[in-house]
GUMARKOL-990798 format. One line per 4 residues: number of its first residue (from 1); their letters; for each residue z, x, y of C-alpha. Coordinates in nm, 2 decimals, padded with zeros to 4 digits. Example, Ala and Ser with C-alpha at 12.3 -4.5 7.8 and 13.67 -1.06 7.14 Angstrom:
residues 2
1) as) 00.78,01.23,-00.45  00.71,01.37,-00.11
//
This chain:
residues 247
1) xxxx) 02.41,-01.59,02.58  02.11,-01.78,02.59  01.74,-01.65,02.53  01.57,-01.61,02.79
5) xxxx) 01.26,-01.79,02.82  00.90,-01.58,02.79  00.72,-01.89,02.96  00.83,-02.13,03.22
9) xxxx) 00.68,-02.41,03.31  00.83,-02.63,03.60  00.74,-02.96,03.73  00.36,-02.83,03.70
13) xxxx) 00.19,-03.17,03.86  -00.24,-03.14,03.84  -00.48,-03.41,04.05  -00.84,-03.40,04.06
17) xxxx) -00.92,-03.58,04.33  -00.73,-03.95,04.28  -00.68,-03.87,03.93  -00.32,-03.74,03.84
21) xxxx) -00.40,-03.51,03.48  -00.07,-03.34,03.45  00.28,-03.51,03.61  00.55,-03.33,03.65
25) xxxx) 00.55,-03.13,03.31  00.86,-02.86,03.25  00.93,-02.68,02.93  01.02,-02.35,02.84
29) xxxx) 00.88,-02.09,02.50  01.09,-01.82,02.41  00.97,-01.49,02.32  00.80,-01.47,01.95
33) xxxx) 00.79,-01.85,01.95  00.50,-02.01,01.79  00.43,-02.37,02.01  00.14,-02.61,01.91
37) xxxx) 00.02,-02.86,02.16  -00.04,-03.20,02.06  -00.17,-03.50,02.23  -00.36,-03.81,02.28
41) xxxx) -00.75,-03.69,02.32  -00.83,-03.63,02.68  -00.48,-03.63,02.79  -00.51,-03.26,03.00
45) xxxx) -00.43,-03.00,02.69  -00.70,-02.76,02.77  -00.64,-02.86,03.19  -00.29,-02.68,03.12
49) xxxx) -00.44,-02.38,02.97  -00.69,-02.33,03.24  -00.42,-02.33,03.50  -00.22,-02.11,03.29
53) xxxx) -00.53,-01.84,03.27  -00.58,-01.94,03.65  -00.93,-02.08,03.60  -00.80,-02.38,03.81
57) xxxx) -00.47,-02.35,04.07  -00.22,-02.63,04.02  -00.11,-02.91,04.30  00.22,-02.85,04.25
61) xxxx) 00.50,-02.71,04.03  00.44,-02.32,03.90  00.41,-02.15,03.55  00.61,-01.79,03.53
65) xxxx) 00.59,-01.52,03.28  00.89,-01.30,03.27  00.98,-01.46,03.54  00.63,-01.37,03.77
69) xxxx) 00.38,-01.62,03.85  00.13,-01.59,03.51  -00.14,-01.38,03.61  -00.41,-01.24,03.33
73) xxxx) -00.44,-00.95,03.54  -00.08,-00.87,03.56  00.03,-00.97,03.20  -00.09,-00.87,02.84
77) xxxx) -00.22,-01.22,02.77  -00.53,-01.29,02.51  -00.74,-01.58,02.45  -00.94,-01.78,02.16
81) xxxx) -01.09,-02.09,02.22  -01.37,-02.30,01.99  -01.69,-02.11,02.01  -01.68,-01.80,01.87
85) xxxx) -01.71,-01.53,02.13  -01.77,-01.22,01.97  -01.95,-00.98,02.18  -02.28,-00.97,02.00
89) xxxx) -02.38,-00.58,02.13  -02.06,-00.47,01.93  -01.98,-00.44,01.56  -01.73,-00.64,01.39
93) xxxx) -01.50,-00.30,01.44  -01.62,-00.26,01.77  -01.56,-00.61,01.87  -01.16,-00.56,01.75
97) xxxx) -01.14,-00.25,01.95  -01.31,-00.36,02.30  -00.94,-00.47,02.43  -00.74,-00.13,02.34
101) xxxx) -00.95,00.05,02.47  -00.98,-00.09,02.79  -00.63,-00.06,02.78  -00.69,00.31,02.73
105) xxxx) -00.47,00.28,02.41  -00.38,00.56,02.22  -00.67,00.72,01.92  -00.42,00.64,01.66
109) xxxx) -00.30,00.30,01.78  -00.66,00.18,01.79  -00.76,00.32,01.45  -00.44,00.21,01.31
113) xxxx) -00.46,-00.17,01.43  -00.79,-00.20,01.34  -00.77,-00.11,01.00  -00.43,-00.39,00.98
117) xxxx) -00.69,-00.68,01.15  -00.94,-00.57,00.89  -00.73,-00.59,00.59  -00.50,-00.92,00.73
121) xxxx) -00.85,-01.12,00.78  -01.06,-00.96,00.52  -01.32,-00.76,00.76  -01.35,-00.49,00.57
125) xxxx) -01.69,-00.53,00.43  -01.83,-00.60,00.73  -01.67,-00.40,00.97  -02.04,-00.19,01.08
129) xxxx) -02.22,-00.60,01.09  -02.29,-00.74,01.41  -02.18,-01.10,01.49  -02.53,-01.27,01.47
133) xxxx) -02.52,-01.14,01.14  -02.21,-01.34,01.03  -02.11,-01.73,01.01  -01.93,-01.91,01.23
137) xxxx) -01.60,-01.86,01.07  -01.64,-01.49,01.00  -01.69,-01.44,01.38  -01.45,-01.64,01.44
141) xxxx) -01.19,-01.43,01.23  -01.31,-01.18,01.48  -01.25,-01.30,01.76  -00.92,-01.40,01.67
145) xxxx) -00.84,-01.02,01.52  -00.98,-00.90,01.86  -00.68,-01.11,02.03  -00.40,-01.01,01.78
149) xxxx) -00.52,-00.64,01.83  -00.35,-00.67,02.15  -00.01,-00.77,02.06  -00.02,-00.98,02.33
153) xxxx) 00.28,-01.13,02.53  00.08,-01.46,02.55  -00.18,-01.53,02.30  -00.37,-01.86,02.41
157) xxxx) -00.59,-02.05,02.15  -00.74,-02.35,02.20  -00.91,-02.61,01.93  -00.94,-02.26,01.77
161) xxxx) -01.09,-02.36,01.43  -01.22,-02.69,01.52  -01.57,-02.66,01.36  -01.45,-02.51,01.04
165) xxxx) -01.45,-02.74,00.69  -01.06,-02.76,00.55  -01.06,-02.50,00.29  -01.19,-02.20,00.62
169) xxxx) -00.91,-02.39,00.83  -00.62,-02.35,00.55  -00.74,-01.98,00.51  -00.75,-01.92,00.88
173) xxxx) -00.41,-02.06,00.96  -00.24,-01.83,00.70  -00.42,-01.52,00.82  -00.33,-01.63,01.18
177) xxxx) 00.03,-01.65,01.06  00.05,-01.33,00.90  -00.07,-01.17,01.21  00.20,-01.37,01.42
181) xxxx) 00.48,-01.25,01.22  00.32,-00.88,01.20  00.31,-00.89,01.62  00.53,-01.06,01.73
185) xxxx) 00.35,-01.24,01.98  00.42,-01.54,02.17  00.13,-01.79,02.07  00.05,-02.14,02.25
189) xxxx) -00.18,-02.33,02.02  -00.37,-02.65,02.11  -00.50,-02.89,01.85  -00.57,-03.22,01.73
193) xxxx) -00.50,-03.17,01.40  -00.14,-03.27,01.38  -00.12,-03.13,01.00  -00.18,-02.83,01.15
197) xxxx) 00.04,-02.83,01.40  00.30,-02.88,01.16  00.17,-02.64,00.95  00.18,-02.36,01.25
201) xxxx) 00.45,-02.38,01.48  00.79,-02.31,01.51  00.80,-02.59,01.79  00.57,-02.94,01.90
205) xxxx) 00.52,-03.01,02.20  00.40,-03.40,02.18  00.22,-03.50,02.52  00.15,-03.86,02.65
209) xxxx) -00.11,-04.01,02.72  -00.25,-03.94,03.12  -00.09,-03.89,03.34  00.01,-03.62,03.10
213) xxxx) 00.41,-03.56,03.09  00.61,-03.41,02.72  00.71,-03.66,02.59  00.93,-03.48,02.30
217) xxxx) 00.95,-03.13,02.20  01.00,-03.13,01.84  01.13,-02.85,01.68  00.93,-02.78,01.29
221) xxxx) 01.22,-02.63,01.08  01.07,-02.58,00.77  01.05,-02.27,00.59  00.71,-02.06,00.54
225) xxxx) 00.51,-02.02,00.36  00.46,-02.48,00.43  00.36,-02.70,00.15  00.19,-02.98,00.28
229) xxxx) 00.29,-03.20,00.02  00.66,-03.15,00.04  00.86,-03.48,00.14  00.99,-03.31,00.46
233) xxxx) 00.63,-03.19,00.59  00.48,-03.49,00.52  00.82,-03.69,00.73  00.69,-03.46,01.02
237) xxxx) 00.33,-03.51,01.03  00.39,-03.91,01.00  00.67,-03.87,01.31  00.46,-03.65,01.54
241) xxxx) 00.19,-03.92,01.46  00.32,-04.20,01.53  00.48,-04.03,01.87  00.12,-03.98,01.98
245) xxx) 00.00,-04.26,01.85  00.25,-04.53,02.05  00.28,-04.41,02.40
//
């Protein structure tokens, strides 16, 4: 029996105006999958993720969750995107506990899956600071703990470390994993950085150019923890490359 799928997208079409963004795109992320999305720049990455939070409506075709029409109101969905967004009235520990307890979680769920975020992305120490007190990347961590407090269903996260130097990236994307695996979240990543996409997911999905249609989902098969200097990492970084780079 097959798995059924967490997301569904079908033949989800986006025009502004005379413009044509997204055309016709179907694909389908089962549950505890980890999918990074790659593309040319501009090509509508971040347009799919604003229909999917429904900042924007679609022109045609739908995107279900569980089978529903994705709503952020209706499903346990969580988002990171490139500026750190920490609330800056709360406290590192605060800022990790502001979804739960809107969700009027449990005492002992909250204390418990704060104390996990805190040791998984080294917060510890600076669990009483306040975000203008940290750097970018330690807000960042955050942020992203906030989100993974949740267990989402759907965890978005766009471009999430974007403005961080390599060695803060590597770090990041082996704390994000950990969490991933400790959750068992669904996660849709965007980025540019194909190495990382590689490094991530469990699956590619390799846009074209506008107007945007997946052009390959590529399943990554290679066991964690990833060396990025092993032969078969290094065959999949060149291929998704050179998917993006002749459309």
């Amino acid at each position: 029996m097959r798995e059924e799928a967490k997301v569904k997208v079908r033949n989800l079409t986006k025009s502004f105006g005379e413009l044509l963004v997204l055309d016709d795109i179907s694909f389908d992320i089962k549950k505890g999958d980890f999918v990074c999305i790659v593309g040319p720049t501009g090509c509508g990455k971040t347009t799919f993720l604003n229909l999917l939070v429904k900042l924007i409506e679609p022109t045609s075709g739908e995107i279900l969750i569980d089978g529903e029409p994705a709503d952020p109101k209706k499903h346990n969905m969580a988002f990171v995107f490139q500026e750190p967004s920490a609330y800056p009235w709360l406290t590192v520990e605060e800022n990790i506990q502001y979804g739960l307890k809107i969700k009027k979680m449990p005492k002992n769920v909250i204390a418990e899956r704060t104390e996990e975020i805190l040791d998984v992305l080294g917060l510890r120490d600076v669990r009483k600071t306040y975000p203008h007190q940290l750097s970018a990347s330690l807000e960042q961590r955050v942020v992203i703990g906030r989100a993974f407090a949740l267990h989402p269903d759907l965890l978005l996260m766009d471009e999430p470390y974007a403005q961080m130097d390599i060695k803060m990236r590597y770090y990041l994307e082996d704390q994000v994993i950990k969490l991933w695996q400790r959750t068992g979240s669904t996660v849709l990543f965007i980025t540019h950085n194909i190495e990382e996409a590689i490094y991530l997911s469990e699956k590619c999905l390799i846009l074209s150019n506008k107007p945007t249609t997946v052009k390959e989902e590529k399943t990554i098969d290679l066991p964690r923890p990833r060396d990025i200097a092993l032969p078969e990492f290094i065959a999949l970084r060149e291929y998704v490359t050179n998917q993006i780079k002749w459309w």
